[in-house]
ROMAR-631975 format. One record per atom (N, C-alpha, C): residue number from 1; residue in three letters; atom name; x, y negated, z. Coordinates in steps of 0.001 Angstrom, whole numbers, plus 500000, padded with zeros to 6 digits. Layout:
// residues N
+-----+-----+------+--------+--------+--------+
:   n : res : atom :      X :      Y :      Z :
+-----+-----+------+--------+--------+--------+
: NUM : Ala :   CA :      X :      Y :      Z :
...
+-----+-----+------+--------+--------+--------+
This chain:
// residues 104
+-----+-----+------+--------+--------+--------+
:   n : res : atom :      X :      Y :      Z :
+-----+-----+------+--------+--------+--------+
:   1 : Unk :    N : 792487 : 974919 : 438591 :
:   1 : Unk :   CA : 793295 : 974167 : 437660 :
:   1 : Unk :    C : 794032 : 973044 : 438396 :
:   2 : Unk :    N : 793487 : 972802 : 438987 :
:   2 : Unk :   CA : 794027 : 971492 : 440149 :
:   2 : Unk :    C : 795199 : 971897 : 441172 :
:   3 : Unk :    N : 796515 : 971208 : 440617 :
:   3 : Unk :   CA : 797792 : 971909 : 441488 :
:   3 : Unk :    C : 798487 : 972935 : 440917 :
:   4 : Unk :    N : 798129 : 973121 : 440422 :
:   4 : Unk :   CA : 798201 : 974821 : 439170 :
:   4 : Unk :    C : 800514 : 974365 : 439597 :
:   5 : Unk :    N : 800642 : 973211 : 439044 :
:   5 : Unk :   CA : 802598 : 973301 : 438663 :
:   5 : Unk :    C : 802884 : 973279 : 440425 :
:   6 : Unk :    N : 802129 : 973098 : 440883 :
:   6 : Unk :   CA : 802694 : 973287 : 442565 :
:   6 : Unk :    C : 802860 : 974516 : 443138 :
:   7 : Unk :    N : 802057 : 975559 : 442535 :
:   7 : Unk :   CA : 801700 : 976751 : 443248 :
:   7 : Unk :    C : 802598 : 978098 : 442874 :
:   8 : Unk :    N : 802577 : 978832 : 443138 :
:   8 : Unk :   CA : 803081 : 980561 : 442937 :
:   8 : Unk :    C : 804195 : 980463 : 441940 :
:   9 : Unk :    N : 804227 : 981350 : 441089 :
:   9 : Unk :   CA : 805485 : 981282 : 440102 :
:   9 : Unk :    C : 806456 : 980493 : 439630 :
:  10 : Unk :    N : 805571 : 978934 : 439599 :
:  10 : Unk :   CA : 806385 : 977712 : 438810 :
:  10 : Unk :    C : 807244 : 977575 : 440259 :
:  11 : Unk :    N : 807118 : 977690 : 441488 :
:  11 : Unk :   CA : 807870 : 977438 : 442460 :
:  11 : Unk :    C : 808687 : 978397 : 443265 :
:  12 : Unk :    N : 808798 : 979164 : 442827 :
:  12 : Unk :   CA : 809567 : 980543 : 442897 :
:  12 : Unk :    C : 808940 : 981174 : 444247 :
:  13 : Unk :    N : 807328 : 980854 : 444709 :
:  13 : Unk :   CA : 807020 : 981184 : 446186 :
:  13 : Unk :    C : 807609 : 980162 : 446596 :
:  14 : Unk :    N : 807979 : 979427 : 446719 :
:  14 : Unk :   CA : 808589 : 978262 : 448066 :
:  14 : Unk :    C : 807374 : 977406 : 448143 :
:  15 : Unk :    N : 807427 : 977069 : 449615 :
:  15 : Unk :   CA : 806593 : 976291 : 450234 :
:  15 : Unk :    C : 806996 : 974654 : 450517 :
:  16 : Unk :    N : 808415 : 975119 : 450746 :
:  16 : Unk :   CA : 809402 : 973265 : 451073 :
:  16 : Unk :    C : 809369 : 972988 : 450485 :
:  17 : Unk :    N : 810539 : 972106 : 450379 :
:  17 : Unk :   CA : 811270 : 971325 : 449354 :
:  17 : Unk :    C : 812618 : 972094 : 448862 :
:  18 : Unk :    N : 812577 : 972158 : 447444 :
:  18 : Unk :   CA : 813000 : 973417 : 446503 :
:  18 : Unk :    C : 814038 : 972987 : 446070 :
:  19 : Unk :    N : 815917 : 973269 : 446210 :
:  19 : Unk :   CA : 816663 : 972486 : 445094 :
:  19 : Unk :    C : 816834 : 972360 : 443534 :
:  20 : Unk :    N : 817327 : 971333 : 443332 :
:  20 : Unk :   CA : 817196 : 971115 : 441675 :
:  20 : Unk :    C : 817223 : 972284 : 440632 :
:  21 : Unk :    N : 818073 : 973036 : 440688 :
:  21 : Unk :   CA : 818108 : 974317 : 439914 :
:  21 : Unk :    C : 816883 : 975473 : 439742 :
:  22 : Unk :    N : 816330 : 974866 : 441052 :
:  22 : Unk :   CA : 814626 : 975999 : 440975 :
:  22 : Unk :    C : 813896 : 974944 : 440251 :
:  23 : Unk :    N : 814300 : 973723 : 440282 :
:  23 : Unk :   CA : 813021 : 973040 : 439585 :
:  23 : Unk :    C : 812952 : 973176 : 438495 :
:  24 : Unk :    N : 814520 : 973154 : 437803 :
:  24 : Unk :   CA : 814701 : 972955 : 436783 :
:  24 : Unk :    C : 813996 : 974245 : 436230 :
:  25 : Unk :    N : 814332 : 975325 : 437015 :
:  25 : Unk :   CA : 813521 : 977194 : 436490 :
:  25 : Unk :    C : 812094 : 977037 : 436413 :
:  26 : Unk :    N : 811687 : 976096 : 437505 :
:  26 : Unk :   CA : 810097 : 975982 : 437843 :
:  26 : Unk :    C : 809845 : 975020 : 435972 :
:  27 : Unk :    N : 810227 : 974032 : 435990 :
:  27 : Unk :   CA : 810221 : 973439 : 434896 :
:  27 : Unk :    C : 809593 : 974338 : 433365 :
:  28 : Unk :    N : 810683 : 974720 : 433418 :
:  28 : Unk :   CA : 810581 : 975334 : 432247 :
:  28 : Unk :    C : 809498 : 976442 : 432165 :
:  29 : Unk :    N : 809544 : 977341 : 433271 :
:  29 : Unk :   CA : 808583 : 977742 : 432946 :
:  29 : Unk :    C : 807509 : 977242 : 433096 :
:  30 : Unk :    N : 806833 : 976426 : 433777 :
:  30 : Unk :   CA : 805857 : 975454 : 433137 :
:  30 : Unk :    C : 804960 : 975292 : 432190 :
:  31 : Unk :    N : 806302 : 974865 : 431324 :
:  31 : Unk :   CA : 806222 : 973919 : 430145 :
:  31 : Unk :    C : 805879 : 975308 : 428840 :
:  32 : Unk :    N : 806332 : 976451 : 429335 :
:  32 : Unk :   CA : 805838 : 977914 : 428456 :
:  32 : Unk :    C : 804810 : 978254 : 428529 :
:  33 : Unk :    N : 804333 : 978263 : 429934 :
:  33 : Unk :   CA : 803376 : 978784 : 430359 :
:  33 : Unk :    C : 802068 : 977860 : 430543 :
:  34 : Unk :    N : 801904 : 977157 : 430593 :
:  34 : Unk :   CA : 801139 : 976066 : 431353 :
:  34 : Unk :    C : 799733 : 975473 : 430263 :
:  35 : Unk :    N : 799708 : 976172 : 428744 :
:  35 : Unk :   CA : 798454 : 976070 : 428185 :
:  35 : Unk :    C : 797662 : 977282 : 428482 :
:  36 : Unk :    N : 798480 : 978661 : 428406 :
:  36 : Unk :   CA : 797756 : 979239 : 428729 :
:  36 : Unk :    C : 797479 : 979850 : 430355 :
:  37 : Unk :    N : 797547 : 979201 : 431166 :
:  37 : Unk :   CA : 797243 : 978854 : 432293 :
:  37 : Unk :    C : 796240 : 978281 : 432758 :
:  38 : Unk :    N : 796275 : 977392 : 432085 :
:  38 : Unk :   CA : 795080 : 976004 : 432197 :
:  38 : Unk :    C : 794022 : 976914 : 431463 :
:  39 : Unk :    N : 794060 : 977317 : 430227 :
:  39 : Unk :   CA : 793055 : 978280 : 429422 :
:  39 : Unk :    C : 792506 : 979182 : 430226 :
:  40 : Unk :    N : 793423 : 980144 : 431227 :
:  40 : Unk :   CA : 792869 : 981044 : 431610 :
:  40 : Unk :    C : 792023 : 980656 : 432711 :
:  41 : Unk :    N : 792291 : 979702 : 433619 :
:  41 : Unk :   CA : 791180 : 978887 : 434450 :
:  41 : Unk :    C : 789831 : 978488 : 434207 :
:  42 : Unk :    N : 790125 : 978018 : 433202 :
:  42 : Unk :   CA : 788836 : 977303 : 432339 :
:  42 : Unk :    C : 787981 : 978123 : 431438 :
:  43 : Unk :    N : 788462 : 979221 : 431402 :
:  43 : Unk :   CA : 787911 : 980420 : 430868 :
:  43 : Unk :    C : 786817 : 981018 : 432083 :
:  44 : Unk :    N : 787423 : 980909 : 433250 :
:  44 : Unk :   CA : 786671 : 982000 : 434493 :
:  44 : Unk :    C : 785729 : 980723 : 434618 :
:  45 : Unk :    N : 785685 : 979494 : 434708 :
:  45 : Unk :   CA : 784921 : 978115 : 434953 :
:  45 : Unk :    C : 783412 : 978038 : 433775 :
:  46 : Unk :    N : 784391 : 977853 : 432501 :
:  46 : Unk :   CA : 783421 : 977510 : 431816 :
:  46 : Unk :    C : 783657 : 978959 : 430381 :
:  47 : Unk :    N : 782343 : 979350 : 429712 :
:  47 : Unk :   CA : 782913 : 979836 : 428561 :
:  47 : Unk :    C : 782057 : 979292 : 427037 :
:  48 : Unk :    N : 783450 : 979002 : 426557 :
:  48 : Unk :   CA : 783281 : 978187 : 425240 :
:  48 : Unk :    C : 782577 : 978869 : 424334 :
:  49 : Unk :    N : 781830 : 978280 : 423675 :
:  49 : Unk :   CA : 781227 : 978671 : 422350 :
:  49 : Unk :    C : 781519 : 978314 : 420609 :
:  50 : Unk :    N : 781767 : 979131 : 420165 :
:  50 : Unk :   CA : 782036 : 978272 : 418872 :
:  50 : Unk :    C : 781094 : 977159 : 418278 :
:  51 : Unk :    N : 781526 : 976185 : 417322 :
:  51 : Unk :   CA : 780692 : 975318 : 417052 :
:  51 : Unk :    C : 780600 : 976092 : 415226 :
:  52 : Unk :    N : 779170 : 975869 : 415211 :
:  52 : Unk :   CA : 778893 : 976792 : 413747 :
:  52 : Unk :    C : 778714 : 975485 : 413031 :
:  53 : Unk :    N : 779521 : 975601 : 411703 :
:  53 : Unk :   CA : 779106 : 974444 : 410838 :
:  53 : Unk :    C : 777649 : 974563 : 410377 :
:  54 : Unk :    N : 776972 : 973949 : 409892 :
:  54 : Unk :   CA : 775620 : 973615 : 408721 :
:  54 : Unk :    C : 776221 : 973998 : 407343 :
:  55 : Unk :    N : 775306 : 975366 : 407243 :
:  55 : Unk :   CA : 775043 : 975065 : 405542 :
:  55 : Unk :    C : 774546 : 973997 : 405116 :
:  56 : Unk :    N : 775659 : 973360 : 403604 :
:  56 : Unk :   CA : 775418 : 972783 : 402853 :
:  56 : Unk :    C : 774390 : 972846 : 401866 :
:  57 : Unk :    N : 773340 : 972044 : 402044 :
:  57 : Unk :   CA : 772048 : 972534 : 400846 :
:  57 : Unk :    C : 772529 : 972022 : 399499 :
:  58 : Unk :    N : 772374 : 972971 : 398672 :
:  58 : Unk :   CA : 772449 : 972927 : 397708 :
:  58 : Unk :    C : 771458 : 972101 : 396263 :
:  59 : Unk :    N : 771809 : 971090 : 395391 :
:  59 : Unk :   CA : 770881 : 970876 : 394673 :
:  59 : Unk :    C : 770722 : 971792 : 393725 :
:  60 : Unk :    N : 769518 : 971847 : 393361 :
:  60 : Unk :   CA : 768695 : 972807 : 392180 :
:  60 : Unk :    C : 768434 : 972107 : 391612 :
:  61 : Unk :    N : 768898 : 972238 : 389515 :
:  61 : Unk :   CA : 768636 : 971447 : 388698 :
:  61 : Unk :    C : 768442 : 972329 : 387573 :
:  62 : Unk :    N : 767428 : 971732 : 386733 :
:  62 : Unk :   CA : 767533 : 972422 : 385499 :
:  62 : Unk :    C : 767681 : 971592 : 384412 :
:  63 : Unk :    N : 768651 : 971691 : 383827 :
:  63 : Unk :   CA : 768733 : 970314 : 382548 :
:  63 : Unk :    C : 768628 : 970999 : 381207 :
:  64 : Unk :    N : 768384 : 969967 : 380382 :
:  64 : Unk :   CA : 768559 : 970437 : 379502 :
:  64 : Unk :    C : 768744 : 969616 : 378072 :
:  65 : Unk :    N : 769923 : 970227 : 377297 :
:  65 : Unk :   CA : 770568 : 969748 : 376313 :
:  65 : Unk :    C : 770458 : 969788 : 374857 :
:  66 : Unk :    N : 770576 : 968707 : 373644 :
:  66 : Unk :   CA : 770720 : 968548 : 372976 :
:  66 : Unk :    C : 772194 : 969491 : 371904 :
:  67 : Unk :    N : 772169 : 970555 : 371664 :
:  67 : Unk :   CA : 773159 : 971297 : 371057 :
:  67 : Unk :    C : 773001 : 971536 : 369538 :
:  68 : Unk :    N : 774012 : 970776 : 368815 :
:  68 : Unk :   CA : 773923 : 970783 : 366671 :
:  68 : Unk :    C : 771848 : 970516 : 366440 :
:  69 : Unk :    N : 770421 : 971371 : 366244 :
:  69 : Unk :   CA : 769133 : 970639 : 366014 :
:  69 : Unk :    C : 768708 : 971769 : 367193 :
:  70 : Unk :    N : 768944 : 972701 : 367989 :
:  70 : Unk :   CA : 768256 : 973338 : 368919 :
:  70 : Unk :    C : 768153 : 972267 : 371058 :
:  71 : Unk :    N : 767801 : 972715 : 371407 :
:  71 : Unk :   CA : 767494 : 972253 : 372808 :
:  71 : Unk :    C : 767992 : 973482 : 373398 :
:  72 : Unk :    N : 768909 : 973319 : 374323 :
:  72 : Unk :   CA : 769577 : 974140 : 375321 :
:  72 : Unk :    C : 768635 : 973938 : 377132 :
:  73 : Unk :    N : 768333 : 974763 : 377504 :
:  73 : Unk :   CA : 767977 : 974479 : 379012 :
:  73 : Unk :    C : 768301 : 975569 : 380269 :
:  74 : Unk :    N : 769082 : 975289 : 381144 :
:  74 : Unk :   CA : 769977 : 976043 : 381825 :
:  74 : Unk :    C : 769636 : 975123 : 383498 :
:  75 : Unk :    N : 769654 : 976391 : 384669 :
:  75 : Unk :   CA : 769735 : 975861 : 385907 :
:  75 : Unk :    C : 770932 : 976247 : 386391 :
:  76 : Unk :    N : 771013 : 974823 : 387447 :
:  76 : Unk :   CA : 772241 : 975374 : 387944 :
:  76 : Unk :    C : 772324 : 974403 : 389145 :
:  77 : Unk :    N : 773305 : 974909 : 389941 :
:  77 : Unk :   CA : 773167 : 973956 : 391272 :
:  77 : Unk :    C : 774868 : 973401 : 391824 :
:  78 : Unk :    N : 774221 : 972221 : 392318 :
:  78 : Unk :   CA : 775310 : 971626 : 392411 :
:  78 : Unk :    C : 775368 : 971280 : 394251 :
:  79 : Unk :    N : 776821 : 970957 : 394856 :
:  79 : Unk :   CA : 776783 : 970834 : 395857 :
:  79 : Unk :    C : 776928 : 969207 : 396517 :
:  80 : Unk :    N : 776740 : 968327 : 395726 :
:  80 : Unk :   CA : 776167 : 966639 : 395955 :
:  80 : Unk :    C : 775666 : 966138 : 394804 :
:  81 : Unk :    N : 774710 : 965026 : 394938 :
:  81 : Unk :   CA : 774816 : 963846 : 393993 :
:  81 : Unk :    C : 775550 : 963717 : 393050 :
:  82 : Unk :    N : 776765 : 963306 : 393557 :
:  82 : Unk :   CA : 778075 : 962891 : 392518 :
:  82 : Unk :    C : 778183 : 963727 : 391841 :
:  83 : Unk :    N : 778159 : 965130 : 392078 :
:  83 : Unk :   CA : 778800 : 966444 : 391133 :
:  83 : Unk :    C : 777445 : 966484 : 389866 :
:  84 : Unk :    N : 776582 : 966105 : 390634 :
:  84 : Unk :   CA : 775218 : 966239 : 389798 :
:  84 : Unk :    C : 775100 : 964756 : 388481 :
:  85 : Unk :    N : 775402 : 964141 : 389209 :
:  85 : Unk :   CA : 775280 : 962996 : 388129 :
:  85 : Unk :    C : 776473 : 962764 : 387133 :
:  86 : Unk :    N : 777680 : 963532 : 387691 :
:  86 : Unk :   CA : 778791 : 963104 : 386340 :
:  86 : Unk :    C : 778403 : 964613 : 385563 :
:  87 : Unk :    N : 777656 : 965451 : 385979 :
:  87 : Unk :   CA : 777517 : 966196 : 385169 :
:  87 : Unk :    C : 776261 : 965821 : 383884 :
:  88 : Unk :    N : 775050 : 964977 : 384520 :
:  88 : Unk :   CA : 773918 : 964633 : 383790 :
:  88 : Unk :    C : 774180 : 963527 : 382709 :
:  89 : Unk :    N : 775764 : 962767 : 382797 :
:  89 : Unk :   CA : 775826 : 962001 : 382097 :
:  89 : Unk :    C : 776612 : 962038 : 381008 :
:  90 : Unk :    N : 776756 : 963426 : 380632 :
:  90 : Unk :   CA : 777093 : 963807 : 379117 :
:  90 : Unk :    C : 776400 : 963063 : 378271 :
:  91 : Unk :    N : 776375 : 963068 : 377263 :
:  91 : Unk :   CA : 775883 : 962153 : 376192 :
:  91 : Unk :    C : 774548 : 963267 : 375573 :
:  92 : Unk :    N : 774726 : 964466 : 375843 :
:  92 : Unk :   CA : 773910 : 965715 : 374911 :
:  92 : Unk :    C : 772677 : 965639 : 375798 :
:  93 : Unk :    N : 772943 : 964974 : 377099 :
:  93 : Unk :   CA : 771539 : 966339 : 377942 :
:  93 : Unk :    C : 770818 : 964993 : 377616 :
:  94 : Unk :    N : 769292 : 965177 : 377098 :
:  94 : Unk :   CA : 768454 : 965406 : 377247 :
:  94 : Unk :    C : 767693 : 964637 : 378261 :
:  95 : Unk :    N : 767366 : 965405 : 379536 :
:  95 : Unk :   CA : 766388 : 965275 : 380808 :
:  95 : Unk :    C : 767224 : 966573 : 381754 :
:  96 : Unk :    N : 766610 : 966159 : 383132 :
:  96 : Unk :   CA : 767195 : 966654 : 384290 :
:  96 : Unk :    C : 765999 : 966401 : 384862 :
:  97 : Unk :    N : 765338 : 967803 : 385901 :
:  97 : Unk :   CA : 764604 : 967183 : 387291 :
:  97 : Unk :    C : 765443 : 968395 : 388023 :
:  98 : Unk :    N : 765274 : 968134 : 389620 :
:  98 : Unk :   CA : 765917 : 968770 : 390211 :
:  98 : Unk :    C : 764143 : 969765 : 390653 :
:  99 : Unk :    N : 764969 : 970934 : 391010 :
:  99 : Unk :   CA : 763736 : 971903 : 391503 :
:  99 : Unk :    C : 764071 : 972320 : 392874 :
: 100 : Unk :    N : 762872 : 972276 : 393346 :
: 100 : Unk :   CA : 762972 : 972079 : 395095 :
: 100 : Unk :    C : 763169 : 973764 : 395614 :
: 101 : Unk :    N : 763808 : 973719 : 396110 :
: 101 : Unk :   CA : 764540 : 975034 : 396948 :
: 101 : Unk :    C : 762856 : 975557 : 397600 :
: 102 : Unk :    N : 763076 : 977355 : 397625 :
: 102 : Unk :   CA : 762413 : 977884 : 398265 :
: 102 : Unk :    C : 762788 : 977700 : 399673 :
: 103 : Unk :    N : 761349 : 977359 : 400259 :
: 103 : Unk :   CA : 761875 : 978154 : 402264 :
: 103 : Unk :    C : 762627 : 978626 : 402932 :
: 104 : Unk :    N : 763337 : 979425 : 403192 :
: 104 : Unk :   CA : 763841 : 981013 : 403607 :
: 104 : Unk :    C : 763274 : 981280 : 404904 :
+-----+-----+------+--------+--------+--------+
């Protein structure tokens, strides 16, 4: 990777000192070429791994509601706090505990 715009193609093979019009050719191609260049170096050097996100744990809740003189009770899961609590603060429900996730 080191020297990479000095060497082979970007300099048309020349070893001297090159006039302006090759630089300007050297230039450009360069400036086309020159990420995946650097990539392909750093590829034979090092090889990248993806970074895997974290599943998001999920809350487990079962609430349950006040509907016309019956009691409604339903689980369901939510993916934060916040989603969980503007949902618990209907005026109908009742009670809420959250239920703790199996193992896997």
């Amino acid at each position: 990777m080191k020297n990479t715009y000095n060497k082979g193609t970007f300099r048309c093979y020349e070893r001297g000192k090159i006039p302006p019009y090759l630089k300007k050719y050297g230039n450009k191609k360069y400036r086309r070429t020159e990420r995946s260049e650097i990539e392909d170096q750093l590829n034979e050097i090092i090889k990248f791994r993806k970074s895997r996100k974290k599943k998001r744990k999920t809350l487990l809740v079962r609430i349950t509601r006040k509907v016309r003189e019956s009691e409604i009770t339903w689980k369901r899961k939510f993916p934060s706090e916040d989603s969980l609590k503007k949902s618990v603060s209907i005026h109908n429900v009742i009670r809420y505990f959250r239920i703790k996730n199996k193992p896997v």
